[in-house]
N, C-alpha and C positions, 0 to 999 in steps of 0.2 A: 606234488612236490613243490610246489608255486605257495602253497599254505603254509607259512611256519609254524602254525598252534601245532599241532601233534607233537612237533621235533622240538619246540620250546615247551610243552608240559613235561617233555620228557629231560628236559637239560641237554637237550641236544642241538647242536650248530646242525643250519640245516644241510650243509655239504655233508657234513661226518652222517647224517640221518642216511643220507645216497649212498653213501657206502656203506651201511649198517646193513640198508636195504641191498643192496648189490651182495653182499660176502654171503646174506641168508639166502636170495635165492640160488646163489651158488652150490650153497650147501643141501638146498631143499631139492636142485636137480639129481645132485648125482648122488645124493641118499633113495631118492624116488627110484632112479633107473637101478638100485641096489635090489630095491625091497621087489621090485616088479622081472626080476630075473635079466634085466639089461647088461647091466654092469657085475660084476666079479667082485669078491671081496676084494683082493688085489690091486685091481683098477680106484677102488673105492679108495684103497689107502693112498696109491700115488697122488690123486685129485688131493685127497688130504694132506698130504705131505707139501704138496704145494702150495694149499691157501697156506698153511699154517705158517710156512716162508714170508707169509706178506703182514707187514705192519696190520696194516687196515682189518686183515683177519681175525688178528691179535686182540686188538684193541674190542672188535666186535666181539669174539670168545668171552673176552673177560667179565665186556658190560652184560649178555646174557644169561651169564653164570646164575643167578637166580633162579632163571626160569628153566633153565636144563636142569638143573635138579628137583623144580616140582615136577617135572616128569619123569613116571616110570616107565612108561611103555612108548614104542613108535620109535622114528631114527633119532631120537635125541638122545638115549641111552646108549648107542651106537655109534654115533657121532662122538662123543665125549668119551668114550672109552679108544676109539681112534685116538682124540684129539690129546689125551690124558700120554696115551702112551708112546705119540709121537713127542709130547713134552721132554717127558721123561729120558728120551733118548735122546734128545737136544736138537732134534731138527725143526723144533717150531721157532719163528722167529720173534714172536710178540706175546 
């Protein structure tokens, strides 16, 4: 994090980079604890219902959008199908 090359190739301030990084492993936990019988779909959606309340979520959702859709498989078709239809029903915030 002390490096800015990565987060400057990428056009990213390296603050916004820490929260890019923070909001995925957010998302990469309690997708994991989904797929490994921890967590409940349920569970899965409130966690989700709450990043999608935060700016910083938002904002990371959107810049990712490329890469969630060159995947088919794994929790990012999961994830975005959450994130899609919490949109939809107006509880995402960003």
């Amino acid at each position: 994090m002390d490096d800015p090359g990565p987060a400057a190739a990428r056009g990213l301030q390296p603050e916004r980079q820490r929260w890019f990084l923070f909001a995925h492993a957010l998302k990469c936990i309690v997708l994991s604890a989904y797929r490994l019988g921890i967590m409940s779909k349920n569970k899965v959606l409130g966690h989700m219902r709450r990043f999608c309340q935060s700016q910083v979520f938002g904002h990371y959702w959107g810049a990712m959008q490329h890469h969630r859709h060159s995947l088919q498989s794994g929790p990012s078709p999961l994830a975005s199908g959450i994130v899609s239809g919490l949109k939809r029903k107006g509880a995402a915030g960003g």
